[in-house]
VOGU-3710 file (C-alpha; in Angstrom, 3 decimals, decimal comma):
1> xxxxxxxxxx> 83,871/95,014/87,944  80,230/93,829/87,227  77,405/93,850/89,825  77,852/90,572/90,515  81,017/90,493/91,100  80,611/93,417/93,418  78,130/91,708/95,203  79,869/88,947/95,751  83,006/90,822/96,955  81,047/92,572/99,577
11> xxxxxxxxxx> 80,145/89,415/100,958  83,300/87,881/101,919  85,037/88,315/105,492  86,858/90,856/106,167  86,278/92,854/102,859  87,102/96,594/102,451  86,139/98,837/100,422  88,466/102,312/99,560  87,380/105,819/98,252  89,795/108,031/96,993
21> xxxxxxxxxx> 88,905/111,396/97,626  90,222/115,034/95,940  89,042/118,088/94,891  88,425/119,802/91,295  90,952/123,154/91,958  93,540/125,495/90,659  97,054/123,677/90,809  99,149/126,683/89,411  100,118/127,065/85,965  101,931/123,981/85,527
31> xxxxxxxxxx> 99,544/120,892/87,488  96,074/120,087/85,959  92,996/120,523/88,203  92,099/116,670/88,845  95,715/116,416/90,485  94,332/115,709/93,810  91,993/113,347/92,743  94,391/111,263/90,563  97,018/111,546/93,292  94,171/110,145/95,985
41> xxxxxxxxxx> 93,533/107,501/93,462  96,524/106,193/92,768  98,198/105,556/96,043  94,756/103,865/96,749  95,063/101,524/94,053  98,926/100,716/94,485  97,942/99,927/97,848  94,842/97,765/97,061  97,115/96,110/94,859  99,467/94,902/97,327
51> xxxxxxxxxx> 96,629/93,460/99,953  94,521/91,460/97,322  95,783/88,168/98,008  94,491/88,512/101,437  91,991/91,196/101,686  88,941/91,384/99,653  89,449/94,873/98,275  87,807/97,453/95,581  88,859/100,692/95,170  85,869/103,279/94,355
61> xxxxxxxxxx> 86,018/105,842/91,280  87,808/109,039/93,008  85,325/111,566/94,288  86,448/114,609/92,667  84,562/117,170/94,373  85,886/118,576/97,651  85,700/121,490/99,932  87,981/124,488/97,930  86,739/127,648/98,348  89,849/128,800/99,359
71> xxxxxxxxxx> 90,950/128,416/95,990  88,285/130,175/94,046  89,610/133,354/93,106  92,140/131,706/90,646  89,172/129,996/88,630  89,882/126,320/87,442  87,692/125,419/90,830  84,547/123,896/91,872  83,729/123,142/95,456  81,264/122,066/97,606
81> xxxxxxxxxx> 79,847/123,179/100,822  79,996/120,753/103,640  76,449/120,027/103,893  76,735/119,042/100,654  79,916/117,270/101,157  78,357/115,632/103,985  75,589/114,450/102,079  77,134/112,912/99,329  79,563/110,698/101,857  76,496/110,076/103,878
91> xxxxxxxxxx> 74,590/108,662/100,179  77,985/106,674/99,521  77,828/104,542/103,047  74,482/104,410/102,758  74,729/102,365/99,357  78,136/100,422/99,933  76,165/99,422/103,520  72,846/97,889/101,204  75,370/96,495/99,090  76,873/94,343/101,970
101> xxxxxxxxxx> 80,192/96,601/102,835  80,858/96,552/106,233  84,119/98,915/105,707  85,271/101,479/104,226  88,897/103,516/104,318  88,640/107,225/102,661  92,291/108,167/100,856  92,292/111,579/100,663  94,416/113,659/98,523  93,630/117,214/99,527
111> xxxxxxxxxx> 93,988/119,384/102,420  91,054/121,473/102,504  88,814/117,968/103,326  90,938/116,829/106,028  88,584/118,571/108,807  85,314/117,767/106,820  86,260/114,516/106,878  87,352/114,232/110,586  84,014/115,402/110,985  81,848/113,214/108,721
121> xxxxxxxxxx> 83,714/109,798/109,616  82,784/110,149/112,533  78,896/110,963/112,279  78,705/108,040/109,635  80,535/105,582/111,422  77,590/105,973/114,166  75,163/106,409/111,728  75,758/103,244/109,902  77,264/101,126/112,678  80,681/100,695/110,978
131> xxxxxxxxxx> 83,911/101,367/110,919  84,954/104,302/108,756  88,656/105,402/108,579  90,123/108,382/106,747  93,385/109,431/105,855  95,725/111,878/104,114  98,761/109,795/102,624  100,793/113,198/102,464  100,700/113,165/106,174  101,434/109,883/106,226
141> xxxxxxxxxx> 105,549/108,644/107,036  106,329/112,416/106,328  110,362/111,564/107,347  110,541/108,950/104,388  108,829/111,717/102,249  111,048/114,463/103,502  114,364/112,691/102,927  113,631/112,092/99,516  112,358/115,978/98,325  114,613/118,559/97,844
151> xxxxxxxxxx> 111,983/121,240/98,562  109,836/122,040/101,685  106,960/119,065/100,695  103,857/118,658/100,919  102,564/121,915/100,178  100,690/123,003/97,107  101,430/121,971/93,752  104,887/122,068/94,722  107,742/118,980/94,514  105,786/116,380/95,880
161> xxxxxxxxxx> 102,405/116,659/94,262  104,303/117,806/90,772  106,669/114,197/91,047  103,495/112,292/91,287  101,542/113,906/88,624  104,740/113,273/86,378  105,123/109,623/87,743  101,191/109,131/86,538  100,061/111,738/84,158  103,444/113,344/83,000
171> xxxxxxxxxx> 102,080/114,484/79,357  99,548/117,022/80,846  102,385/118,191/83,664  103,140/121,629/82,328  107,227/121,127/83,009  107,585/124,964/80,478  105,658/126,572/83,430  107,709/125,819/86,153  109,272/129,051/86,172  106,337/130,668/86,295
181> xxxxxxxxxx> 105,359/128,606/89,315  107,761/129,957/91,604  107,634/133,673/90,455  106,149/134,401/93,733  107,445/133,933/97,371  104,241/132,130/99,147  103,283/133,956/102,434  103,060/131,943/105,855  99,797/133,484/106,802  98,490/131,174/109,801
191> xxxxxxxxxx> 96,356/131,733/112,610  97,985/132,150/116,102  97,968/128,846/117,740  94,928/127,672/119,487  92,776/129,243/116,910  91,381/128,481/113,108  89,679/130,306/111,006  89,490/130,837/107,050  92,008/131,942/105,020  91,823/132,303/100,834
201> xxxxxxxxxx> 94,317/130,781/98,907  95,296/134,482/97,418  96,584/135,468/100,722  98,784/133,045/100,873  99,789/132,536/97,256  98,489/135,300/95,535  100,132/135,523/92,030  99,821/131,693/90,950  98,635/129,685/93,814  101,447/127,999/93,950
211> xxxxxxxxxx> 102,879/127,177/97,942  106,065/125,368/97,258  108,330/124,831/94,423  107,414/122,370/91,457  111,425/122,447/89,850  112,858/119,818/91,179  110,399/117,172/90,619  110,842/113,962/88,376  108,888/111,545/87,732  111,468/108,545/89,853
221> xxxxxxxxxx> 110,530/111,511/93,125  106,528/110,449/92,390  107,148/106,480/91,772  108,961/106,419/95,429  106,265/109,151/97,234  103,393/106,842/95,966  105,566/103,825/97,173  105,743/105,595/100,582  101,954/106,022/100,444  100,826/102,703/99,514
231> xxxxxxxxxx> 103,252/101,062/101,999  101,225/103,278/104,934  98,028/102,709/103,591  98,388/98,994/103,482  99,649/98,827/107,311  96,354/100,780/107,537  93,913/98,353/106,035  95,632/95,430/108,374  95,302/97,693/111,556  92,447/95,551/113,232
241> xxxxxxxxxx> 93,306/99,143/116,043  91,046/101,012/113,050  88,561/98,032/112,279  86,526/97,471/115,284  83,150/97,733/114,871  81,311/101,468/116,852  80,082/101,025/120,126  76,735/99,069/119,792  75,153/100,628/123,254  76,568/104,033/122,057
251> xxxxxxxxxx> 75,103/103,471/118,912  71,327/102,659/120,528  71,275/105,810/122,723  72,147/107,629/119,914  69,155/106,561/117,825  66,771/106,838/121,101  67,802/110,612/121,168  70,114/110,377/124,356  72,697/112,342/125,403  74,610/110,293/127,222
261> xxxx> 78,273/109,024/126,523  81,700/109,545/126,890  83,702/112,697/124,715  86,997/112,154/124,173
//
């Protein structure tokens, strides 16, 4: 789209803009790195698709840095920090709000952003007085998901995340190293309930980062889990439950410095 035409989107009711979000990070030997940015991006589009005739819609380049430091050690990874996370979101709102956006839905496609996000929405939406929404389609209708894969999905370049990289990229899916994949039995190493803190990909995967199995995927497996996505997102975008505008009196306080208001 031109400028213009940009422009003139962002001024028409009820308009929306959507931001795929992923990560640049080690998807085994068989996924390319960009899988959970293309993944992000195309259940955002299919979904954008399906609302245009009634919803103004444009669906941002994917951001394809996230937060992956737990994926370092097997190279093939570049992540941010959250401040800087945080401050490229925070310089996205900032220019969709001057160009005349007054929404925006985040699709994300990878786990390690989910609490960054839940984080940054938040601070934004206040920041910028609008509603900000974000999501993780995997997590999303997780039965319909379920009773198509034959393996324990979503994980980590395993069925799910393999189907939909064949469904939309299949030449660079490495189907010769699926073997290779699942060499490994992936440890459950999680933190007692209650508590969090940060675990490395290695201790959990440690021989190819791979958490799940990548064998039975086919490219029909990603056509339907992107279908399953899309058809979520889009009851999302006509949710007027995730649309209302922040609080305008919480909003003031917060720019005169006050404390007050109500944690929930």
């Amino acid at each position: 789209m031109t400028a213009p035409e940009l422009r003139a989107l962002a001024a028409r009711a009820n308009a929306l803009v959507v931001l795929p979000v992923g990560s640049l990070e080690q998807h085994g030997p068989h996924l390319p790195v960009i899988t959970d940015t293309a993944s992000a991006s195309a259940a955002a589009i299919r979904a954008a698709q399906l609302v245009a005739d009634d919803i103004p819609v444009a669906v941002l380049p994917g951001l394809w840095l996230g937060m992956s430091e737990h994926h370092l050690p097997f190279g093939g990874t570049i992540s941010l920090d959250y401040d800087a996370y945080h401050g490229i979101l925070r310089s996205i709102v900032r220019s969709l709000k001057a160009l005349g956006f007054k929404r925006l839905l985040i699709v994300n496609g990878h786990g390690g952003n989910i609490d960054p996000l839940a984080v940054a929405v938040r601070e934004l939406a206040v920041t910028f007085s609008m509603p900000i929404v974000a999501t993780t389609p995997w997590m999303l209708a997780s039965d319909e998901i379920a009773a198509i894969a034959e393996s324990e999905t979503p994980r980590h370049a395993c069925e799910g995340e393999t189907s939909v990289m064949m469904a939309i990229a299949g030449d660079i899916v490495r189907t010769d190293k699926f073997d290779e994949a699942v060499q490994q039995a992936p440890k459950r190493v999680e933190a007692p309930p209650g508590f969090s803190r940060f675990y490395s990909f290695s201790e959990r995967a440690p021989v190819t980062g791979t958490w799940g199995d990548p064998r039975p995927a086919t490219p029909e497996k990603g056509e339907c889990f992107l279908a399953i996505q899309a058809k979520a997102l889009v009851q999302a975008m006509r949710d007027e439950r995730l649309w209302s505008a922040p609080d305008p009196v919480w909003q003031q306080d917060r720019g005169q410095g006050s404390t007050s208001g109500t944690l929930d």
